[in-house]
N, C-alpha and C positions, 0 to 999 in steps of 0.2 A: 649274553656271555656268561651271566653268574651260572646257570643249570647246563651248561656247556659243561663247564671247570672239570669237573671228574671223568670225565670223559673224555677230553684233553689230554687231562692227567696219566689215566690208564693205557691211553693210546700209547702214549708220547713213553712210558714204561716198557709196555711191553715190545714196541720197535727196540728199542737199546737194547733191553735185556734180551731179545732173541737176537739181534745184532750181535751182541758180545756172546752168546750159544755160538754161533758161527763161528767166529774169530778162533775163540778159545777152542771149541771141540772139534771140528773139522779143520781146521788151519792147523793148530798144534798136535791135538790128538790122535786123530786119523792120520794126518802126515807123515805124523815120525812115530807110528805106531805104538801108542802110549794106552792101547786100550784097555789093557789089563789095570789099570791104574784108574778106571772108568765110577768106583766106588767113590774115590778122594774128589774127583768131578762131578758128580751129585751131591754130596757135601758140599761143595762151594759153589753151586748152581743153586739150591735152598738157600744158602745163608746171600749171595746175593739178589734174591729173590724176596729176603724180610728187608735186606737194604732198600731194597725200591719201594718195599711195602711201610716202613717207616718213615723213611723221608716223604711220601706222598704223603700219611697222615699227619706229620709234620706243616706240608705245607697247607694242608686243609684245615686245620685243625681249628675250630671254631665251628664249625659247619657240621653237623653229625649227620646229615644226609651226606655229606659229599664224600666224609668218613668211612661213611658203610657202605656205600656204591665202589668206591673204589678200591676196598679192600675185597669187597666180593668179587667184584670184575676182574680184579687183577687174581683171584685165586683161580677164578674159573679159565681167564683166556689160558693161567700158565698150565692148569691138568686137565683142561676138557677137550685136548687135541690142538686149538688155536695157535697156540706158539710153535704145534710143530709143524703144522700148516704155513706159518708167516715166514718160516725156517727156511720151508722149501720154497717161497713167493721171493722172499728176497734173497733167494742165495742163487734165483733164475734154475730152478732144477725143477724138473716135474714132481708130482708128492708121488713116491713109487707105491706099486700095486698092494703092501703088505706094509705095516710098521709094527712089529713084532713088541718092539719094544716097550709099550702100550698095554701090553697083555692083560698086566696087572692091576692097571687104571679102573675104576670103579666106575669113572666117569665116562666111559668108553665103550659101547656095547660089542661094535667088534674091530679090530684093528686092521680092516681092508680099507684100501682108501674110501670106497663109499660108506664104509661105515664109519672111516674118523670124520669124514666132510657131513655127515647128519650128526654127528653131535656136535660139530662144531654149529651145525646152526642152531641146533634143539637148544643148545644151553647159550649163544647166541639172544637167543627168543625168548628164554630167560630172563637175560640180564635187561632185555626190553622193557621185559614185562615189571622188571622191578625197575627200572627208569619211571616208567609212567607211573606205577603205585606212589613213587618218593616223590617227582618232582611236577605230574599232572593234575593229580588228586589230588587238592589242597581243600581242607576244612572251610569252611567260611565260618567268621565268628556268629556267635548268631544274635541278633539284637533283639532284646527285650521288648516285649508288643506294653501298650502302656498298663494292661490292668499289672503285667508284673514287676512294676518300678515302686519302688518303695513309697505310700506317700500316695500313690496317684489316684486312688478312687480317692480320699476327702478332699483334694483338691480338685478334681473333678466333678464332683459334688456340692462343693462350694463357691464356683464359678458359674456352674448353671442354677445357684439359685440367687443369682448376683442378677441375673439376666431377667 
């Protein structure tokens, strides 16, 4: 469960926060045609985007792997296409042909759905890949063979000539 936690974490984020994308921008936005006003809703789409990014290191906090996994992750699933993919997963809508909106993303090579659906896995495969650096790869300490302990050749020496 503990190398679960951030990943958990991040999940459990980014369903809400694209949950609440929906709510707020297609429920209210779209609805009653507020789109011109589409500026002050990215503003408050960033700012509740550090809210989730601080309370999760909040609640990780002791942990600096679990720190930096899920501040990563969560930046990556919100600008590498993911959340607008989950957008369209749970809002039951197909992801349509083009997402224009995207254009700008750095993170995005091209904003055809086959092109947001390969980067959502490239940097997907990613965040694997730094999963398994952080929490597979772990050092072993390494113990001291006896010539390097302080002390051990005279005592080794003075035992075999005890013998």
């Amino acid at each position: 469960m503990r190398k679960i936690r951030p990943i958990l974490a991040v999940s459990l984020a980014l369903f809400f926060y694209t949950a609440t994308d929906i709510l707020v921008w297609q429920r209210i936005f779209e609805h009653n045609r507020l789109v011109e006003y589409a500026d002050m809703y990215h503003t408050g789409w960033f700012v509740s985007l550090a809210g989730y990014a601080t309370i999760g290191l909040i609640l990780l906090w002791g942990q600096w792997k679990d720190c930096l996994y899920y501040l990563v992750a969560l930046a990556v699933g919100a600008f590498s296409g993911l959340e607008d993919v989950l957008y369209y997963v749970l809002d039951g809508r197909p992801l349509p042909a083009s997402l224009p909106w995207l254009r700008s993303n750095p993170m995005i090579g091209s904003i055809t759905r086959s092109g947001v659906l390969t980067s959502v896995f490239f940097w997907l495969g990613v965040l694997l890949l730094l999963y398994v650096a952080l929490y597979w790869i772990e050092r072993k300490p390494r113990i001291p063979s006896l010539p390097d302990l302080p002390g051990a050749g005279q005592e080794t020496s003075a035992n075999l000539q005890q013998l």
